[in-house]
MARBAKOL-158076 format. One record per residue (C-alpha): y, z, x. Coordinates in Angstrom, 2 decimals. Each point is the difference from the previous one (the first is absolute). Example, Ala and Ser with C-alpha at 12.3 -4.5 7.8 and 13.67 -1.06 7.14 Angstrom:
MARBAKOL-158076
<pt><v>-4.50</v><w>7.80</w><u>12.30</u></pt>
<pt><v>3.44</v><w>-0.66</w><u>1.37</u></pt>
end
This chain:
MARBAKOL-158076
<pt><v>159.12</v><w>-172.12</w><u>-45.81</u></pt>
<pt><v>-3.67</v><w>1.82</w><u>-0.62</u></pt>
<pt><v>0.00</v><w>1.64</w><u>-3.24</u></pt>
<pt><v>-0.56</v><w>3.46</w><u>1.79</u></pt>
<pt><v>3.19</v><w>0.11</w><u>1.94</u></pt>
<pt><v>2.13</v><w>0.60</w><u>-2.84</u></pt>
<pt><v>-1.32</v><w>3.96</w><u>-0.65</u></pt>
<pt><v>0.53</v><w>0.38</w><u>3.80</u></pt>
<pt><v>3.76</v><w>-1.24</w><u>0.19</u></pt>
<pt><v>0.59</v><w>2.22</w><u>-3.68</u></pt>
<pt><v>-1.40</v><w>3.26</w><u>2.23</u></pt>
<pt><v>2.07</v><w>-1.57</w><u>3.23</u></pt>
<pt><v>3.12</v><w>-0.13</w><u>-2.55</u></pt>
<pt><v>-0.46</v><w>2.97</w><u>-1.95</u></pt>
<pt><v>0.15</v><w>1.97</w><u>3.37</u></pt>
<pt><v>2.69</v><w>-1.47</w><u>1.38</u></pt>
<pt><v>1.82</v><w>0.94</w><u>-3.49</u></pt>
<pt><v>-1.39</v><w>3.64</w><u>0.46</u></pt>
<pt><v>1.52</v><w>-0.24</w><u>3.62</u></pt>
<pt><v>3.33</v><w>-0.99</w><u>-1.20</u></pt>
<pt><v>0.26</v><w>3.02</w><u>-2.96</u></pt>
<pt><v>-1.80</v><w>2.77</w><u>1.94</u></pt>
<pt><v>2.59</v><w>0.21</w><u>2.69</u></pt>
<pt><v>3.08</v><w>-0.87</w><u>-2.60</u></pt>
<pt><v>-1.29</v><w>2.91</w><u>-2.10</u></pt>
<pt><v>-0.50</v><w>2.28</w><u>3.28</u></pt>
<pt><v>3.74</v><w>-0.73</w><u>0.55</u></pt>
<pt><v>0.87</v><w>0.76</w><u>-3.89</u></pt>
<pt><v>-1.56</v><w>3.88</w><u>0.30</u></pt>
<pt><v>1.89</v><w>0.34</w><u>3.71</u></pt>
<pt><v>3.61</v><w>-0.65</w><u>-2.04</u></pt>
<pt><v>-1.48</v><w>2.12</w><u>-2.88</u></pt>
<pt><v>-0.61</v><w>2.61</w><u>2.62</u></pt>
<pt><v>2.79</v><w>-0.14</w><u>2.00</u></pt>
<pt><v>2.22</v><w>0.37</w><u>-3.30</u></pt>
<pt><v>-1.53</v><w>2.79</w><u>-1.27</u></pt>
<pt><v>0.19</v><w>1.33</w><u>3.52</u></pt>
<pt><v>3.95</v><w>-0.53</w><u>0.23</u></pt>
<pt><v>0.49</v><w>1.45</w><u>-3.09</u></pt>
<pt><v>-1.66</v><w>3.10</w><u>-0.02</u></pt>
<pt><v>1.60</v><w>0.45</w><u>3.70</u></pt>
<pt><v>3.38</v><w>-0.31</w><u>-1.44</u></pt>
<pt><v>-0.70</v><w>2.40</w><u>-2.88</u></pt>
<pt><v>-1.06</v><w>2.47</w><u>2.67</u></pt>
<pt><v>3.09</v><w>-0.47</w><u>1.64</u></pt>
<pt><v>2.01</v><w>0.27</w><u>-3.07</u></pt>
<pt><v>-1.55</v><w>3.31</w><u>-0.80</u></pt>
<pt><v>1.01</v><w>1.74</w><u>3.39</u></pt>
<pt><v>4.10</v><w>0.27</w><u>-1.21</u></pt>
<pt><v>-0.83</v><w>1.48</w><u>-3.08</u></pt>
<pt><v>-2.76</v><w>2.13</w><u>0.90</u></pt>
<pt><v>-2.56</v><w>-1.36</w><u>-2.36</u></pt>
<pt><v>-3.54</v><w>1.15</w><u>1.51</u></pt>
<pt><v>-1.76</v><w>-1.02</w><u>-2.60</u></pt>
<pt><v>0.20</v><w>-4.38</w><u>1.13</u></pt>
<pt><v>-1.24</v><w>1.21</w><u>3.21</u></pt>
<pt><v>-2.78</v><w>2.39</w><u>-1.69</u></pt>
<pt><v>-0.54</v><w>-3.14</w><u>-1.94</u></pt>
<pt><v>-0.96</v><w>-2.39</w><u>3.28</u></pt>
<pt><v>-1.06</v><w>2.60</w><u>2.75</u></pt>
<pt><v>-3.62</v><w>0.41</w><u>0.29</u></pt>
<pt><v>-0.82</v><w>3.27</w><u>0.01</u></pt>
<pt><v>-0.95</v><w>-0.02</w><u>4.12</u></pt>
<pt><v>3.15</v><w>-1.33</w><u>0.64</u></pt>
<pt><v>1.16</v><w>0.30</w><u>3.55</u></pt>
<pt><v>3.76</v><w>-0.23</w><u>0.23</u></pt>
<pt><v>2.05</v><w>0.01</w><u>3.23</u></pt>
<pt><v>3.91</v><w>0.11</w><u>-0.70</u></pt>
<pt><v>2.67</v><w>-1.86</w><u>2.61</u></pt>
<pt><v>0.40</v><w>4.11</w><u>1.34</u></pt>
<pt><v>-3.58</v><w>0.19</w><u>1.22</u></pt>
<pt><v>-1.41</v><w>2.10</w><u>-2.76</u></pt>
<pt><v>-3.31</v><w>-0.40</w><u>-1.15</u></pt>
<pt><v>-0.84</v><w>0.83</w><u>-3.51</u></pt>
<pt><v>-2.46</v><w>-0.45</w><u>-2.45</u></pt>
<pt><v>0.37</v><w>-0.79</w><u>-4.14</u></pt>
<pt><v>0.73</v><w>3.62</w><u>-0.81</u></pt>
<pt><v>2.24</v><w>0.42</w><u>2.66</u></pt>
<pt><v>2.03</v><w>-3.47</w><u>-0.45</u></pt>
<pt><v>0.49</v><w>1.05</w><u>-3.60</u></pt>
<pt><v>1.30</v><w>2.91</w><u>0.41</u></pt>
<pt><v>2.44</v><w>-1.71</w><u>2.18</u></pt>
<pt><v>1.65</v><w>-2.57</w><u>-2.55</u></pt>
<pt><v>2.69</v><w>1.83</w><u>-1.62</u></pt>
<pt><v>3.05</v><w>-1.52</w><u>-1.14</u></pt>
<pt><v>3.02</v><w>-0.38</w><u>2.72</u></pt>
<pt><v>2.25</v><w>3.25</w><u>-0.01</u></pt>
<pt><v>3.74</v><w>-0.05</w><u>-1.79</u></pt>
<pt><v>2.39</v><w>-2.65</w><u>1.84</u></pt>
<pt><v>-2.98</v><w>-2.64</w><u>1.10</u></pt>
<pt><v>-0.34</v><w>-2.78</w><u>-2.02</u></pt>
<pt><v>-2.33</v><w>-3.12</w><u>1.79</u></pt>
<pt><v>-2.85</v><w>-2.35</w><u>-0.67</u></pt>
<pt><v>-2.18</v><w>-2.04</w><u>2.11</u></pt>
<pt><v>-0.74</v><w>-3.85</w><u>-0.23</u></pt>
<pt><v>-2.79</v><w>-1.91</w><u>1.41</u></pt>
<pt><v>1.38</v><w>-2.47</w><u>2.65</u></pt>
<pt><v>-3.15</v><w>-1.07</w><u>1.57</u></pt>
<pt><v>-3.55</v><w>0.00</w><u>-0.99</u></pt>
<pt><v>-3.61</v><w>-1.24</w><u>1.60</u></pt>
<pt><v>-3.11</v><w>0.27</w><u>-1.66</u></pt>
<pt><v>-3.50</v><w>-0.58</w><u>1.52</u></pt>
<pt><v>-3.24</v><w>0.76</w><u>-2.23</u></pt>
<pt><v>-3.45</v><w>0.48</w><u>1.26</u></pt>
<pt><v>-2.14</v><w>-0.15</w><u>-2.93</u></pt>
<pt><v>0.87</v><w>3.69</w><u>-1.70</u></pt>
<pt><v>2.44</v><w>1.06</w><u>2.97</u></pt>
<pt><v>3.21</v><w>-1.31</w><u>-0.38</u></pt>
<pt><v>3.16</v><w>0.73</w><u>3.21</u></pt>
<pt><v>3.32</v><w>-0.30</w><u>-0.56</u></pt>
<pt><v>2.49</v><w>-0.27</w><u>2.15</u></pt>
<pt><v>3.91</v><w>0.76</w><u>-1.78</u></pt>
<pt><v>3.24</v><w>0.21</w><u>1.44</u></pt>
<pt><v>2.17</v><w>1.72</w><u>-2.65</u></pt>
<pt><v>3.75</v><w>0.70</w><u>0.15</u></pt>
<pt><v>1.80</v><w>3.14</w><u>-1.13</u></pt>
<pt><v>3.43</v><w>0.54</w><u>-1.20</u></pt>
<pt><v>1.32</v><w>3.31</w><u>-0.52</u></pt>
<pt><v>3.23</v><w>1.29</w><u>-0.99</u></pt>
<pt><v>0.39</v><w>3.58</w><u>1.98</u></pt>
<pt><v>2.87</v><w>2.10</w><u>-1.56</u></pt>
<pt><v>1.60</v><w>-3.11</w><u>-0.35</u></pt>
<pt><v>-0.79</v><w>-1.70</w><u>3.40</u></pt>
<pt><v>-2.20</v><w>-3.19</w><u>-0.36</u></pt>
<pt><v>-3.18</v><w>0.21</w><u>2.38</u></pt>
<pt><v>-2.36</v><w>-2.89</w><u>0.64</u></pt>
<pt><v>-2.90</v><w>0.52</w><u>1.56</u></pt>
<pt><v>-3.73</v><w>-2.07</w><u>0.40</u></pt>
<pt><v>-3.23</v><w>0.89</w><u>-0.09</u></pt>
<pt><v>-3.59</v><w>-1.86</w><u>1.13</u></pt>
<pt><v>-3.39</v><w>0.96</w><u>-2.01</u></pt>
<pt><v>-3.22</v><w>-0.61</w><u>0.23</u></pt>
<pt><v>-1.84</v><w>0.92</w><u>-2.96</u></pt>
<pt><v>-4.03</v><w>-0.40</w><u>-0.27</u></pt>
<pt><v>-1.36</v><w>-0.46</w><u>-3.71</u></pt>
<pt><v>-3.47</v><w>0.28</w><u>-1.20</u></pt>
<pt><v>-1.01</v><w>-2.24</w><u>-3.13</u></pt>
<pt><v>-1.99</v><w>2.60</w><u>-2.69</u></pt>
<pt><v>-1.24</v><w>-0.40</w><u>-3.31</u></pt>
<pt><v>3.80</v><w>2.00</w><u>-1.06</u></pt>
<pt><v>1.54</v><w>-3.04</w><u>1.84</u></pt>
<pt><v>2.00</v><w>0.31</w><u>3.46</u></pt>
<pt><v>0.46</v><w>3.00</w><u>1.68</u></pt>
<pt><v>1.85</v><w>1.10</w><u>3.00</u></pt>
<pt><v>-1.92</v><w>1.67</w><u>2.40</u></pt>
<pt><v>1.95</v><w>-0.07</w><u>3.01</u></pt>
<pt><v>3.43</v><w>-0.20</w><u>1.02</u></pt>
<pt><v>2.49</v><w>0.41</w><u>3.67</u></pt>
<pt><v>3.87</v><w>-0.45</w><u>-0.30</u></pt>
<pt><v>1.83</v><w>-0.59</w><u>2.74</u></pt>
<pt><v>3.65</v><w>0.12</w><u>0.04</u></pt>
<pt><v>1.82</v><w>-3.33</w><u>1.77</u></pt>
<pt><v>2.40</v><w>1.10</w><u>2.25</u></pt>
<pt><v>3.14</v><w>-1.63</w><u>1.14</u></pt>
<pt><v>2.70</v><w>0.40</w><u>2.86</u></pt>
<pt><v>2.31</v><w>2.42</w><u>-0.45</u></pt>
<pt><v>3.97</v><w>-0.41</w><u>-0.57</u></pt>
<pt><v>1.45</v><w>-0.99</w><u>3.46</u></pt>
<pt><v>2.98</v><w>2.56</w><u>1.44</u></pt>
<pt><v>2.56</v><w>-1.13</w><u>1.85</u></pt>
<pt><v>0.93</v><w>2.42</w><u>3.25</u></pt>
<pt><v>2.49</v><w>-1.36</w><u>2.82</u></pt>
<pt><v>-0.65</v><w>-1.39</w><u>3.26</u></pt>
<pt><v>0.43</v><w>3.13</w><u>1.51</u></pt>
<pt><v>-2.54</v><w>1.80</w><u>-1.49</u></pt>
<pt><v>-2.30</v><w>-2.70</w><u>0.80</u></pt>
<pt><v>1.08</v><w>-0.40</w><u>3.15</u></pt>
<pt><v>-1.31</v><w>3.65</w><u>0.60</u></pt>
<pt><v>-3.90</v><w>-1.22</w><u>-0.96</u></pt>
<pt><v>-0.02</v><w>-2.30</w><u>3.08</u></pt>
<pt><v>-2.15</v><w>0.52</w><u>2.56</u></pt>
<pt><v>-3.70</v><w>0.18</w><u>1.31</u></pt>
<pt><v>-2.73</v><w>2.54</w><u>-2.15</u></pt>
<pt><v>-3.30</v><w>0.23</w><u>1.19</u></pt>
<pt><v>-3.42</v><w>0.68</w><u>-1.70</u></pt>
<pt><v>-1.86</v><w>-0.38</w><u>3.17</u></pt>
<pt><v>0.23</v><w>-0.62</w><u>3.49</u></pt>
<pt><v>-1.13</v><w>-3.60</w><u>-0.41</u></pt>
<pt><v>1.88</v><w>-0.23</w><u>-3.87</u></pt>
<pt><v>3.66</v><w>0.16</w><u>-0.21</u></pt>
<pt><v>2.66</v><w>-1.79</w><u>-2.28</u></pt>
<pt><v>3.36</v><w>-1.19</w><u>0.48</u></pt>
<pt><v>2.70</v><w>1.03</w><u>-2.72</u></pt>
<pt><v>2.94</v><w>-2.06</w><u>0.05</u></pt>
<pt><v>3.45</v><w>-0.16</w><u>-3.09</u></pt>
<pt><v>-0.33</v><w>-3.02</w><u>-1.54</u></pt>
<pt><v>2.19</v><w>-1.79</w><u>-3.09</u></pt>
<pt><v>-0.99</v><w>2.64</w><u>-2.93</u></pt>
<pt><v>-2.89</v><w>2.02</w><u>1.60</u></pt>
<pt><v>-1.86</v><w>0.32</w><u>3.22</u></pt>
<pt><v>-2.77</v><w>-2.36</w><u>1.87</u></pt>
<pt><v>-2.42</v><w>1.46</w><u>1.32</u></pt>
<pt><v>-2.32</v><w>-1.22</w><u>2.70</u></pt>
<pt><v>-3.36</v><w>1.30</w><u>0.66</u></pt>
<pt><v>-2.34</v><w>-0.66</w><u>2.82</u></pt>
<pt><v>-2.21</v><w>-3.52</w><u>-0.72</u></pt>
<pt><v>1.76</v><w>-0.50</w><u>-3.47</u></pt>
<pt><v>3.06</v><w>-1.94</w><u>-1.14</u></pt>
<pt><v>3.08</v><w>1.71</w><u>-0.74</u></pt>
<pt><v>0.44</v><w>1.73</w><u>-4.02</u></pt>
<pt><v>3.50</v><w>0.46</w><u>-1.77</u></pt>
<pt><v>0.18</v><w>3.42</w><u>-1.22</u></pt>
<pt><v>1.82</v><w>0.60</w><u>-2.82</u></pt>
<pt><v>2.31</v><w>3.31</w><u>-0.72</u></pt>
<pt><v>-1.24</v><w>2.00</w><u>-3.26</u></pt>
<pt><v>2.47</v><w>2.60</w><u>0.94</u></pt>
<pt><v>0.73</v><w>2.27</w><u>3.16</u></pt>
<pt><v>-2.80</v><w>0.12</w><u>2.87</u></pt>
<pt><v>-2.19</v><w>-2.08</w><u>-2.88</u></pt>
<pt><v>-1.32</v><w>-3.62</w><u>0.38</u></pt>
<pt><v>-2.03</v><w>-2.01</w><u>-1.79</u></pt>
<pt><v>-1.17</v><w>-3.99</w><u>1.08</u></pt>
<pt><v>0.20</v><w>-2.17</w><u>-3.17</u></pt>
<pt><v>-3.38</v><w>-0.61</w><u>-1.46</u></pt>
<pt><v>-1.53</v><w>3.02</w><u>1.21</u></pt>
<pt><v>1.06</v><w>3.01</w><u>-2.58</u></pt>
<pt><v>-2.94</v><w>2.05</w><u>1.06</u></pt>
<pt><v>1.68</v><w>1.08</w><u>3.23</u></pt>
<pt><v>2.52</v><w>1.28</w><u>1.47</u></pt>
<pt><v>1.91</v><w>0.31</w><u>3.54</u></pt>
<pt><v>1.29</v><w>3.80</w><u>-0.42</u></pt>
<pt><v>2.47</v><w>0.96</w><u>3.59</u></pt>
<pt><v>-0.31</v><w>3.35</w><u>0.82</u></pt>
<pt><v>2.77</v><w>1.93</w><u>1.75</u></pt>
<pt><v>0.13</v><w>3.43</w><u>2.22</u></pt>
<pt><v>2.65</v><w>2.83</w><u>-0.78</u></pt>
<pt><v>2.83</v><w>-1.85</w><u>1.56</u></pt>
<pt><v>-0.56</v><w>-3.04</w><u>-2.08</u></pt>
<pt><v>-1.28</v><w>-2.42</w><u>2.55</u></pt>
<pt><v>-2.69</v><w>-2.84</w><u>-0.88</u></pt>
<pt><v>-3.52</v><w>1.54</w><u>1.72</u></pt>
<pt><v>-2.14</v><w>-2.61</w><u>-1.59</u></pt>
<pt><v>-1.49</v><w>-1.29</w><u>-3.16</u></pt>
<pt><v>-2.96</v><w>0.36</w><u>-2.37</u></pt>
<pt><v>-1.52</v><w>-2.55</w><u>-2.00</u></pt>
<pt><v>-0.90</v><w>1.77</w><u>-2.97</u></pt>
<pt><v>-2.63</v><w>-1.91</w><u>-2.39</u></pt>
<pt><v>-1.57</v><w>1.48</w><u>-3.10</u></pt>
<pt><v>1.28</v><w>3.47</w><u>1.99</u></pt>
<pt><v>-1.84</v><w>-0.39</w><u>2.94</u></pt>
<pt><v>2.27</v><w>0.03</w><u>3.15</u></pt>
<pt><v>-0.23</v><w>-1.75</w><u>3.21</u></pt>
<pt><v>2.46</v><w>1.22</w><u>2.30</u></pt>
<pt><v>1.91</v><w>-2.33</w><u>3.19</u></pt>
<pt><v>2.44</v><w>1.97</w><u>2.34</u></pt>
<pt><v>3.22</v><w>-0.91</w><u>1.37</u></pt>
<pt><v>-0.35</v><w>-0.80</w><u>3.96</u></pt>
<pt><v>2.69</v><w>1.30</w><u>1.76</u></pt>
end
């Protein structure tokens, strides 16, 4: 082999060593990240029970924009003024359950699924909750910038109501000429057949209220007249009606 090859396969080896470390220590400061991340996270969510404004004073940036699982926007000023401790008989915390992170150089998002228990007056409630949290990387270290909650919802308890009142559902509602659906009693609910779609179980969630499983955002409210009879249905969703009548 020529005397000159050997500097050219130490530069060919040295980068393939180079190659090897660069990514392993790319993958090092992602876990490093993503720790740090998780942790500071979970503080914040440790803080909320308590009322401790100062952890979240501690991370927020000071443009924070902050929208809670009610819709409200606020900003750092506002938000902090919002963390006081939970009133006499509430005693809860809130645990990390799942967590995503993705970095972009400075920006990190993160993506958290965090679990709440609370004991109400001495009735346990669980409920869940879905983040997404956008940090920025400064000279201070991370700091949140941005963050949406969004409660998860679930189907309500099912009621039980006899076969004659859901016998007294049945029959044909209409939304338009062209659009009608078909309510019939079925084992524990109704089915309900709507032009050009299979038939849905409906679920009772009490009197003249029904729910299909999966779908907590709506539900199929019946609507009476002053005698009591069935004159149709709404399907309510986020409050927003859409009303089918009874055909004679």
């Amino acid at each position: 082999m020529p005397s000159n090859m050997i500097p050219i396969a130490g530069v060919l080896l040295g980068g393939w060593l180079l190659a090897i470390e660069a990514p392993a220590q790319t993958t090092k400061a992602f876990a490093a990240d993503e720790t740090e991340l998780r942790q500071m996270t979970q503080e914040m969510l440790d803080a909320i029970a308590p009322g401790h404004a100062e952890v979240w004073q501690r991370y927020a940036h000071e443009r924070l924009i902050h929208v809670d699982e009610n819709g409200i926007l606020r900003d750092e000023k506002g938000l902090l003024a919002e963390l006081v401790p939970l009133p006499p008989g509430l005693v809860g915390r809130i645990e990390i359950d799942q967590f995503k992170v993705a970095i972009h150089e400075q920006v990190a998002v993160v993506a958290h699924e965090d679990q709440e228990y609370l004991d109400y007056h001495g009735q346990l409630l669980r409920s869940r909750f879905r983040s997404t949290d956008t940090w920025l990387r400064t000279p201070q270290g991370w700091r949140l910038i941005a963050q949406q909650t969004a409660a998860v919802l679930k189907d309500p308890p099912a009621a039980t109501l006899t076969t004659q009142q859901l016998c007294g559902y049945n029959g044909v509602y209409s939304l338009t000429r062209e659009i009608t659906a078909t309510v019939r009693r079925a084992e524990g609910g109704l089915t309900v057949e709507r032009t050009g779609r299979p038939a849905a179980k409906y679920v009772p969630e009490g009197m003249d209220v029904f729910f299909v499983a999966g779908q907590p955002r709506t539900r199929r409210i019946f609507v009476r007249d002053d005698q009591g009879r069935v004159t149709g249905f709404v399907d309510r969703r986020e409050g927003e009606d859409v009303r089918w009548a009874r055909t004679p």
